[in-house]
VEXDREN-2710 file (C-alpha; in Angstrom, 1 decimal):
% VEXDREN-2710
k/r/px/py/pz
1/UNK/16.4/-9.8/-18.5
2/UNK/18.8/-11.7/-20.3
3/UNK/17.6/-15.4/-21.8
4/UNK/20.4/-16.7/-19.9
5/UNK/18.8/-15.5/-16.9
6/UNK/15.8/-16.7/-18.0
7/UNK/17.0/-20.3/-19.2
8/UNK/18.8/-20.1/-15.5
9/UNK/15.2/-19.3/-13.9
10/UNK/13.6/-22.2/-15.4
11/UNK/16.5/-24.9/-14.1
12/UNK/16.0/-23.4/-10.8
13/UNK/12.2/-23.4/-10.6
14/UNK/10.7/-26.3/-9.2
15/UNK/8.1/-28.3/-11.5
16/UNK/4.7/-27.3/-12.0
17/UNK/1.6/-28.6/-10.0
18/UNK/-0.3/-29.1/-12.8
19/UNK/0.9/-29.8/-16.7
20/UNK/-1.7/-27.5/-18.4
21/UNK/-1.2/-25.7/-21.4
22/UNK/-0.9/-22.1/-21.7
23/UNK/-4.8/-22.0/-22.6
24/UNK/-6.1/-23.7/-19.7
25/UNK/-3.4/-21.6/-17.6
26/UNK/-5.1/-18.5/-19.2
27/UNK/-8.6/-19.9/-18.8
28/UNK/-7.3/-20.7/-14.9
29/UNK/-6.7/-17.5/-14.2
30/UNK/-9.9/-15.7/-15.3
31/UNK/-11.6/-18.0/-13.8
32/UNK/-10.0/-17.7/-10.1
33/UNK/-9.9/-14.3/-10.4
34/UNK/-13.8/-14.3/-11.7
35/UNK/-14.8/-16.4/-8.4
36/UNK/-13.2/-13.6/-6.4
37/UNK/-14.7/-11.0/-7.7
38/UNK/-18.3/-12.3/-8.0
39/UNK/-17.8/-13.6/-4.4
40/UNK/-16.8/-10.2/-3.3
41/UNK/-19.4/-8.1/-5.5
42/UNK/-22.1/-10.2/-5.6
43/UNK/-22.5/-12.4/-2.6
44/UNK/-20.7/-9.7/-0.2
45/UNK/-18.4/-12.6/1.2
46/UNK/-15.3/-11.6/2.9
47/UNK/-12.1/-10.9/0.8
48/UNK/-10.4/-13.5/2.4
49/UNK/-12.6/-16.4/2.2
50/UNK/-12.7/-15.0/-1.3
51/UNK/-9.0/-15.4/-2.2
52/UNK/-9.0/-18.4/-0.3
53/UNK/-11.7/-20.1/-2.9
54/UNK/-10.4/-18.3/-5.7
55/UNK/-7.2/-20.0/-5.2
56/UNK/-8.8/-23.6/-5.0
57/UNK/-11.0/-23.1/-7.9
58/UNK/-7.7/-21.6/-10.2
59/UNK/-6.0/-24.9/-9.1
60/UNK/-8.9/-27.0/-9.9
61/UNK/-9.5/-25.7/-13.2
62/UNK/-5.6/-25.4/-13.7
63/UNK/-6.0/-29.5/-12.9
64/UNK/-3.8/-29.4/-10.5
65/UNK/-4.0/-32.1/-7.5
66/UNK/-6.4/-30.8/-4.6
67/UNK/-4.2/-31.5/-2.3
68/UNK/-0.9/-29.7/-3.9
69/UNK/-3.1/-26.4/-4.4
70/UNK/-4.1/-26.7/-0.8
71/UNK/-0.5/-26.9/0.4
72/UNK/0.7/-24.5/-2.1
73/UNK/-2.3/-22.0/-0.8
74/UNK/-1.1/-22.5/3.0
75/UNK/2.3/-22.4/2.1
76/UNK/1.8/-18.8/0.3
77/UNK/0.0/-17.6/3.5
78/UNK/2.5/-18.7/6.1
79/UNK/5.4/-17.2/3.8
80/UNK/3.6/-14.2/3.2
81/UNK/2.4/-13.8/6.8
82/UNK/6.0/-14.2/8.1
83/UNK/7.4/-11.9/6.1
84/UNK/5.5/-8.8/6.7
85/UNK/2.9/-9.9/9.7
86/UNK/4.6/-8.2/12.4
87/UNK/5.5/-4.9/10.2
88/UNK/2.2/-4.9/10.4
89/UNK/1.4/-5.5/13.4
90/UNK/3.9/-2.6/14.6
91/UNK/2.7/-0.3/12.2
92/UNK/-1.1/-0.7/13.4
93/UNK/0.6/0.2/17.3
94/UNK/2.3/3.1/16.1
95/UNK/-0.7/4.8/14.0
96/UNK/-3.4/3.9/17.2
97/UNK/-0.7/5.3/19.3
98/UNK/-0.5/8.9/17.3
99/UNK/-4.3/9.0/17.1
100/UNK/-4.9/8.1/20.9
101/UNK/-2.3/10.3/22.0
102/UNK/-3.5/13.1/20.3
103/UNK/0.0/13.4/18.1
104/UNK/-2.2/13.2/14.9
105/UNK/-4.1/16.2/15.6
106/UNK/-1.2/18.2/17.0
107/UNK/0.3/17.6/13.8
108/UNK/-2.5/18.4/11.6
109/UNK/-3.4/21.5/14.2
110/UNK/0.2/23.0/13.8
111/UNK/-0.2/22.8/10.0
112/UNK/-3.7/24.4/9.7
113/UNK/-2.3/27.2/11.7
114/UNK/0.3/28.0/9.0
115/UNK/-1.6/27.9/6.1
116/UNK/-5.1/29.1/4.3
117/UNK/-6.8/30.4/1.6
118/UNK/-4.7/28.7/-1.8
119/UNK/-2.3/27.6/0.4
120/UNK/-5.0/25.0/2.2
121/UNK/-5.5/22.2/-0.8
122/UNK/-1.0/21.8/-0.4
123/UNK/-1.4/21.6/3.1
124/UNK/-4.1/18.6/3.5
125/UNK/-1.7/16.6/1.0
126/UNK/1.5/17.5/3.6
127/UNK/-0.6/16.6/6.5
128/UNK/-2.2/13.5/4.7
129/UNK/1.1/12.6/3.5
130/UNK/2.8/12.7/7.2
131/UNK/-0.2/11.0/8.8
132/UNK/-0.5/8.4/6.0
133/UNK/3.2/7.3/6.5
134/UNK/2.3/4.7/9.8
135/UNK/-1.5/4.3/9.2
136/UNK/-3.0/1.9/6.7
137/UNK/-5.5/3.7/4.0
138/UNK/-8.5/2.9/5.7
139/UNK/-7.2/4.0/9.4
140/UNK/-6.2/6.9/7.9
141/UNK/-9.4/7.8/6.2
142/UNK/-11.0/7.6/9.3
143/UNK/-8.5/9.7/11.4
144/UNK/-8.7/12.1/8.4
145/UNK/-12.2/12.8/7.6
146/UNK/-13.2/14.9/10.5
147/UNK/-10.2/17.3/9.7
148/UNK/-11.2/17.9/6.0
149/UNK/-15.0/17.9/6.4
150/UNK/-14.0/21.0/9.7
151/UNK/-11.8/22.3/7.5
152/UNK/-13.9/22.6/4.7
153/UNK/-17.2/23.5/7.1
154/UNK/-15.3/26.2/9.0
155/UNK/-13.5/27.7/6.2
156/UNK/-15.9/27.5/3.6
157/UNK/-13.8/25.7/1.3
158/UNK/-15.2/23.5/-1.7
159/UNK/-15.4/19.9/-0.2
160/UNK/-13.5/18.4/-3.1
161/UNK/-10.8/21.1/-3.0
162/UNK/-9.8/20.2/0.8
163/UNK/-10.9/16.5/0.3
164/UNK/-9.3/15.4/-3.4
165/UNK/-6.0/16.2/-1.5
166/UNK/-5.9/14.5/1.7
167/UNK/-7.0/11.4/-0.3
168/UNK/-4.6/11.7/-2.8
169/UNK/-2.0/12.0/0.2
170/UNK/-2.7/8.8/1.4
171/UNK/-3.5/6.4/-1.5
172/UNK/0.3/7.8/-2.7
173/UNK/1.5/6.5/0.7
174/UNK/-0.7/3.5/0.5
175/UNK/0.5/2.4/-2.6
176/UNK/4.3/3.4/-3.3
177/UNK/5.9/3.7/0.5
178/UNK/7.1/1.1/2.6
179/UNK/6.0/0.2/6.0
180/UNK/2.8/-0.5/4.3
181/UNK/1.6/-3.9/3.3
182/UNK/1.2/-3.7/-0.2
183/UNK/4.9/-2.2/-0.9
184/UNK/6.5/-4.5/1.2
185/UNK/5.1/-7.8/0.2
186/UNK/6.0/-6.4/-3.5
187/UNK/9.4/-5.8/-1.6
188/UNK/9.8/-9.4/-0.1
189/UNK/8.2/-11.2/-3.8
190/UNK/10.8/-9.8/-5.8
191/UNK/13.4/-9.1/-3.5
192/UNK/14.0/-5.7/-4.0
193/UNK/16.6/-3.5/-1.5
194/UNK/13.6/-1.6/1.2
195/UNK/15.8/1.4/1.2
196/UNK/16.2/2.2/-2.4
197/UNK/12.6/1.3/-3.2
198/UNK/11.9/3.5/0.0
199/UNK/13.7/6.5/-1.7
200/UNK/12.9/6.2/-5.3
201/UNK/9.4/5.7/-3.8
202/UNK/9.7/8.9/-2.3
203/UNK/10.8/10.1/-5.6
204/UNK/8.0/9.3/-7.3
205/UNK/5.0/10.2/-4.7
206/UNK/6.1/13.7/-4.0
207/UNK/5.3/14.8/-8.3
208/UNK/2.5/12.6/-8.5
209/UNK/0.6/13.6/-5.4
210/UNK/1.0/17.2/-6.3
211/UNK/-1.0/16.4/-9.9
212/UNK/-3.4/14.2/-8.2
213/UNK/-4.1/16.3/-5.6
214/UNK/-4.1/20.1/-5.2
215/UNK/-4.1/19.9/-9.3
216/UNK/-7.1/17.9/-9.9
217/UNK/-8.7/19.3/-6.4
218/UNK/-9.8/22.2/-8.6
219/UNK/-10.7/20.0/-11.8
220/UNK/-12.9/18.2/-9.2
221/UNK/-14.3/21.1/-7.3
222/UNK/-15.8/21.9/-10.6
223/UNK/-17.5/19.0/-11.3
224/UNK/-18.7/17.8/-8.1
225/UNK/-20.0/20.9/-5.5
226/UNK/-21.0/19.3/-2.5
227/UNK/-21.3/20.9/0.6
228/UNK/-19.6/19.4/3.8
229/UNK/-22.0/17.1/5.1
230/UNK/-23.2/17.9/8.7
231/UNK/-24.0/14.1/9.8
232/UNK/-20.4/13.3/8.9
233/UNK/-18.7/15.6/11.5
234/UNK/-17.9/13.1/14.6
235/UNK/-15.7/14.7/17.9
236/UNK/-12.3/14.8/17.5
237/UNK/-10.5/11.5/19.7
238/UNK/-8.1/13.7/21.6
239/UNK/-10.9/16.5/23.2
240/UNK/-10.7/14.3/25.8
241/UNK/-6.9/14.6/26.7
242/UNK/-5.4/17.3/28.9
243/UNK/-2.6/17.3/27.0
244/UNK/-0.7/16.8/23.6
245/UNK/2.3/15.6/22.0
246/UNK/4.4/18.2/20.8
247/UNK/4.3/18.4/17.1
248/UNK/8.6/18.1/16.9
249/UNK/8.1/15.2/18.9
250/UNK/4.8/13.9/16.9
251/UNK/7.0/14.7/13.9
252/UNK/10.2/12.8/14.5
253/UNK/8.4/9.5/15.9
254/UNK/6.1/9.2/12.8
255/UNK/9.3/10.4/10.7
256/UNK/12.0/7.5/12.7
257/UNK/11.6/4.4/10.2
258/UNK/11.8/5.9/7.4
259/UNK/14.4/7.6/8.5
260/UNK/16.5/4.7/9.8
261/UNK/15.4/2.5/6.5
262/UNK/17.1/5.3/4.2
263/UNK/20.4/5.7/6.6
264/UNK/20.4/2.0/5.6
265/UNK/20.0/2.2/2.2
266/UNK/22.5/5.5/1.7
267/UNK/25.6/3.8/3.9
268/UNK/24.8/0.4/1.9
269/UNK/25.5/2.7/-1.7
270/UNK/28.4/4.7/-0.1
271/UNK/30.4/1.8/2.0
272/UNK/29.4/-1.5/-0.1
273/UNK/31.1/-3.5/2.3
274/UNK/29.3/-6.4/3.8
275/UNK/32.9/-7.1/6.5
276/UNK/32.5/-3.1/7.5
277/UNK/31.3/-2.3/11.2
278/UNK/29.3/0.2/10.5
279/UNK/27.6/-1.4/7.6
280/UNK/26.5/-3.9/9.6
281/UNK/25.3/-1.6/12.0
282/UNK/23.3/0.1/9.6
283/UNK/22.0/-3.2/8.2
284/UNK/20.4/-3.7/11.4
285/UNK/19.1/-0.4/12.7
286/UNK/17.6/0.7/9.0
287/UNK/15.8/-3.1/8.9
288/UNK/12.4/-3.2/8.5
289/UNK/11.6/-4.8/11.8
290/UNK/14.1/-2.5/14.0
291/UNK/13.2/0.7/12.3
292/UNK/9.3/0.3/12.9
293/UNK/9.9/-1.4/16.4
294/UNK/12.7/1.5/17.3
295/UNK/9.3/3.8/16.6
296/UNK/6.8/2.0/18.8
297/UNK/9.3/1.9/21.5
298/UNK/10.1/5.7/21.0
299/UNK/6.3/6.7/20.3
300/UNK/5.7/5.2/24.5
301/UNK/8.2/7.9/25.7
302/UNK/7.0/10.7/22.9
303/UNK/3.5/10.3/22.6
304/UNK/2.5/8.1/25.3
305/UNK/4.0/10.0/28.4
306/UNK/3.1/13.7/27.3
307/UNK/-0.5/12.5/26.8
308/UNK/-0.4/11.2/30.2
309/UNK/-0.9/7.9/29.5
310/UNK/-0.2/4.9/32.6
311/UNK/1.3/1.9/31.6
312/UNK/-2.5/0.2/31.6
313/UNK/-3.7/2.9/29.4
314/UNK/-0.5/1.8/27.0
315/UNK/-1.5/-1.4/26.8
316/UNK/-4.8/-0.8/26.2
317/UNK/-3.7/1.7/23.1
318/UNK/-1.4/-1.2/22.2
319/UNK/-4.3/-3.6/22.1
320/UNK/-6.7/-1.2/20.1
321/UNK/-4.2/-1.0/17.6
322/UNK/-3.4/-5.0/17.1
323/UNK/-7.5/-5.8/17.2
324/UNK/-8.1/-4.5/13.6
325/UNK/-5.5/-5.9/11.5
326/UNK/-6.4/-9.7/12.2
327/UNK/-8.6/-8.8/8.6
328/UNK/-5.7/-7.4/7.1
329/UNK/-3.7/-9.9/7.7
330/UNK/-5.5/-12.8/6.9
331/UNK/-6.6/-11.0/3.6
332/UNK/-2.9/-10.0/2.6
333/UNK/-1.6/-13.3/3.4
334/UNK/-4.7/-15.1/1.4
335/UNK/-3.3/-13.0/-1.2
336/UNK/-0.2/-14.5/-0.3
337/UNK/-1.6/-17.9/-0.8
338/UNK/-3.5/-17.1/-4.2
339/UNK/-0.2/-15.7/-5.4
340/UNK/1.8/-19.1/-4.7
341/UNK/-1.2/-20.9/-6.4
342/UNK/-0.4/-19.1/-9.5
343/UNK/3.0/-19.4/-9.2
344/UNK/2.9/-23.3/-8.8
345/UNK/0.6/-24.0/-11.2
346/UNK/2.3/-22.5/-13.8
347/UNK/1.5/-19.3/-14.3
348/UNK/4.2/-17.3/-13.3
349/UNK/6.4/-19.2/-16.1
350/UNK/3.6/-18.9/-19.0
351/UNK/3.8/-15.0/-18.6
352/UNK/7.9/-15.5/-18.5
353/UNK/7.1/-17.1/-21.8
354/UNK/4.6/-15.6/-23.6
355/UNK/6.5/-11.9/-22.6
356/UNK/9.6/-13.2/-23.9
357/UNK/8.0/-12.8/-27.5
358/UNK/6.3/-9.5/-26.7
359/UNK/8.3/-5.8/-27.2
360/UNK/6.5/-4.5/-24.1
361/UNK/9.3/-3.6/-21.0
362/UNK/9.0/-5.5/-18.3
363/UNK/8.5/-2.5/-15.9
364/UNK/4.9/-1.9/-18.3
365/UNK/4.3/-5.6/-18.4
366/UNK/4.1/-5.7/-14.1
367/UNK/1.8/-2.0/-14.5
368/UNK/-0.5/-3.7/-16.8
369/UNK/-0.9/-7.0/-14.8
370/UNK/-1.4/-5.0/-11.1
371/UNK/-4.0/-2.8/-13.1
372/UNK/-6.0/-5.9/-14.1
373/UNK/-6.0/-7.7/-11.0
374/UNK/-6.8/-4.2/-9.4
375/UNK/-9.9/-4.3/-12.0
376/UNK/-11.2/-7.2/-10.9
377/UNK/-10.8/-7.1/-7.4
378/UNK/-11.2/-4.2/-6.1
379/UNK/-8.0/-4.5/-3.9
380/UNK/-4.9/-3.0/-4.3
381/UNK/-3.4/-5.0/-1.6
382/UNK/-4.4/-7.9/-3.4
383/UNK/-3.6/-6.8/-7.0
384/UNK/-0.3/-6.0/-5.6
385/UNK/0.6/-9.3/-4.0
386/UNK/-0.9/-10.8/-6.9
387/UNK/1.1/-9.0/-9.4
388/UNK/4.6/-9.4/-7.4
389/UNK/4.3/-13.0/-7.3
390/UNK/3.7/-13.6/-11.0
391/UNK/6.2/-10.8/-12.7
392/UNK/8.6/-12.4/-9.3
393/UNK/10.8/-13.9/-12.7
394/UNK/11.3/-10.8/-14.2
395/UNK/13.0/-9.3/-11.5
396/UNK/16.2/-12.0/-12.1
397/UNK/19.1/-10.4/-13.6
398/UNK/17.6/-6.7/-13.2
399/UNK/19.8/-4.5/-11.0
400/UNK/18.9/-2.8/-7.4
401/UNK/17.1/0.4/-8.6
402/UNK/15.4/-1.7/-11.4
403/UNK/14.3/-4.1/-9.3
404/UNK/13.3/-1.0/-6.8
405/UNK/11.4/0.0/-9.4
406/UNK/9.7/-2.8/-10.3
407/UNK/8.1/-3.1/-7.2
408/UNK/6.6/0.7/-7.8
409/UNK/5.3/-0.2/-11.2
410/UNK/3.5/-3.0/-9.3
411/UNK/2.0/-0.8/-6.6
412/UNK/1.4/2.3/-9.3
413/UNK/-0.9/-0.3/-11.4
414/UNK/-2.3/-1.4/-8.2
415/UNK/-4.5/2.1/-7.3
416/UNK/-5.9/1.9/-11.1
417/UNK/-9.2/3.3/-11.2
418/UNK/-10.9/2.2/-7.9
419/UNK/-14.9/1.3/-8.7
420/UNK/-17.8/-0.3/-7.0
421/UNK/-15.8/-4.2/-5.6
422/UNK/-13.0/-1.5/-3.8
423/UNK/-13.8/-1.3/0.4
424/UNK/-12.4/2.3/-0.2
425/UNK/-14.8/3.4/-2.9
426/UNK/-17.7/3.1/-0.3
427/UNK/-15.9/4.7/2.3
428/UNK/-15.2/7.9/0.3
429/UNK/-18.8/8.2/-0.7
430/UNK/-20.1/7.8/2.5
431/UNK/-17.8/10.0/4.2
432/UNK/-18.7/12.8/1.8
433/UNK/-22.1/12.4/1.5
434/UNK/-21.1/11.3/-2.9
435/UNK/-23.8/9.8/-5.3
436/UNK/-21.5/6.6/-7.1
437/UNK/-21.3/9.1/-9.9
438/UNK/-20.1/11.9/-8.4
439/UNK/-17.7/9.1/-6.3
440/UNK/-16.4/8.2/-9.8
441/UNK/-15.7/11.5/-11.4
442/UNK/-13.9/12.4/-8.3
443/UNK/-11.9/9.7/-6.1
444/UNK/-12.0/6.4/-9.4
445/UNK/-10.9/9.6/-11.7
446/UNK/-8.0/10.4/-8.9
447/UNK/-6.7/7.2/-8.4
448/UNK/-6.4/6.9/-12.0
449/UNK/-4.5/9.7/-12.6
450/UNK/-1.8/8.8/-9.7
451/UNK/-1.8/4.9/-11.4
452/UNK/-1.3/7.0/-14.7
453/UNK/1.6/9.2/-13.3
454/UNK/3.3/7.2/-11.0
455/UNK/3.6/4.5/-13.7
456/UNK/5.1/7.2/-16.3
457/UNK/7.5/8.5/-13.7
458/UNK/8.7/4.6/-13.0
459/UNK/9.3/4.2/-16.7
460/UNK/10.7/7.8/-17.3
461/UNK/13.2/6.9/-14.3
462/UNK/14.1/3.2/-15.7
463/UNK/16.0/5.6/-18.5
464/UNK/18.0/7.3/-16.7
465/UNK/19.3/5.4/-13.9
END
């Protein structure tokens, strides 16, 4: 970025809440993040009531008004809410509506068939990958589990070997690919083009899953030999249908929006004509909101119908799905809110400033901060909205793939070295029967290495394009 940009940036910005130095800034933040992650750890509170008093006590100690950190709080939940809520919200119909259907397991059924023996570990990452797309992380571990632990029961495989790469699959997806939360509210912070983030996204999951996964599956297998644990082996949802999606079908709904979000992004590169029909056409079918609501409205006829599914049980699949998220998306837009706290108290200029005199690329400098805010928290939602919001200056004067891949340096520091405050770190041990070490040499050690390569892929690519 360019100090006329920056000089530019600082005109524009509206004042501070609070006229703190950079020290009690600094100070500020340790201690707002501190409260959130003793909250969190120690007193088990939920994350967003967490954020939420995290945010007041940064602004407090920041000295800024009570009642301008409350508004700024609110105002960075509503924003944040807006701009992502009902992505969400379609998202969460679309993945209930693959797993009630049955469409997930016809999917993951089709691929089984195809492959075993060394082929197996390549084939949970593929079917993790594809299933991972709609679902959030947690939905998706849940959906997931009973495959790998039958997998790895019937076949005999090494639990780590099957398991390493069906996580790997979806923390990727999780992390670096739009329609999830994380990605897009990097995508709305810094303003970043969906469709090229979307595709250089792409870009980077495909080699970094493959050395996170099958790679370090047999690295892990070594060091933790667990046996698939019998307690942990629930009945498949879909027993209970008569019949399934077809996997074609299954396939092309779960494969629509991201389809329709690239057509966007490839006819915006190849016409570059805001006045041009079909441009404009594009614009609106490969948005966000269309794409993922095109999906939903597609999945009724695809998924819904072949499963046999009345317009009751529809609505009742459609309920399911929206139930669930009312945590994630008070918790994303809290993060929304503690962003905007930092942001108007000062926060997100003192880092413009005190980077200005560091030699460390801006691309790093958003890797580093998502990695300590991951860290602390234990979230990567939250270190990613966090981190957004206060390297959001950065981004001015960068150009569309930069900016693009800003937002992946964000969401690559962001799945740093998950430990003991993560939700997902329990989950994983629990699911596979892990002590907390054996958790750590496996699933912390694998979401280290994809922070590690995704981030050296997003730097690697900043030189050459």
């Amino acid at each position: 970025m360019t100090r006329l940009s920056v000089e530019m940036l600082a005109a524009d910005a509206p004042p501070p809440i609070t006229s703190a130095g950079h020290a009690q800034l600094g100070i500020a933040v340790l201690v707002g993040i501190a409260v959130i992650v003793l909250l969190i750890t120690k007193f088990k509170l939920h994350a967003f009531l967490a954020l939420t008093i995290g945010s007041l006590a940064l602004g407090a100690v920041a000295g800024a008004p009570l009642d301008k950190a409350i508004t700024s709080f609110t105002t960075g939940l509503g924003t944040t809410v807006a701009g992502v809520g009902v992505l969400i919200a379609l998202g969460a119909i679309l993945g209930r509506l693959l797993a009630d259907s049955g469409g997930a397991d016809q999917i993951v059924d089709t691929i089984l068939a195809k492959a075993g023996g060394r082929t197996m570990p390549w084939a949970m990452v593929l079917i993790a990958s594809v299933i991972g797309l709609p679902l959030f992380f947690e939905v998706g571990i849940v959906l997931l589990i009973p495959v790998v632990l039958m997998v790895a029961k019937r076949g005999n495989y090494s639990l780590m070997r099957i398991g390493v790469p069906a996580l790997a699959g979806l923390s990727v997806m999780h992390g670096l690919i739009p329609p999830h939360p994380g990605p897009l509210v990097a995508i709305d912070a810094v303003k970043a083009n969906l469709g090229v983030t979307l595709a250089l996204g792409i870009l980077v999951a495909v080699p970094t899953v493959v050395v996170a996964g099958p790679l370090f599956s047999k690295v892990a297998a070594r060091w933790v030999d667990v046996p698939a644990p019998d307690r942990m082996l629930p009945q498949r949802a879909s027993e209970e249908l008569q019949r399934r999606p077809g996997f074609g079908a299954t396939l092309a709904t779960v494969l629509l929006p991201v389809v329709l979000m690239l057509a966007k992004a490839l006819v915006d590169i190849v016409v570059d004509d805001p006045t041009d029909m079909n441009q404009r056409v594009f614009d609106i079918i490969g948005s966000p909101l269309i794409a993922l609501l095109a999906a939903v409205i597609v999945g009724f006829f695809t998924l819904g119908r072949p499963a046999g599914f009345s317009k009751e049980r529809l609505q009742q699949t459609v309920d399911k799905g929206l139930m669930p998220i009312a945590g994630i998306l008070l918790i994303v837009g809290a993060g929304g809110g503690f962003k905007q706290t930092l942001i108007d108290s000062g926060v997100g200029q003192m880092i413009l400033d005190i980077s200005k005199s560091w030699s460390i690329p801006a691309l790093l400098l958003a890797w580093l901060i998502a990695v300590a805010i991951r860290l602390a928290t234990g979230s990567a939602t939250v270190a990613t909205v966090s981190a957004a919001g206060l390297v959001a200056p950065l981004a001015a004067g960068m150009s569309t793939t930069h900016t693009a891949l800003l937002v992946l340096a964000i969401g690559a520091g962001s799945l740093f070295f998950s430990h003991v405050n993560d939700a997902g770190f329990w989950l994983v041990k629990e699911y596979f029967g892990l002590s907390v070490g054996q958790t750590v040499k496996t699933w912390s050690v694998m979401e280290t290495i994809i922070s590690v390569v995704a981030g050296g892929l997003v730097l690697l690519l900043s030189l050459v394009i």
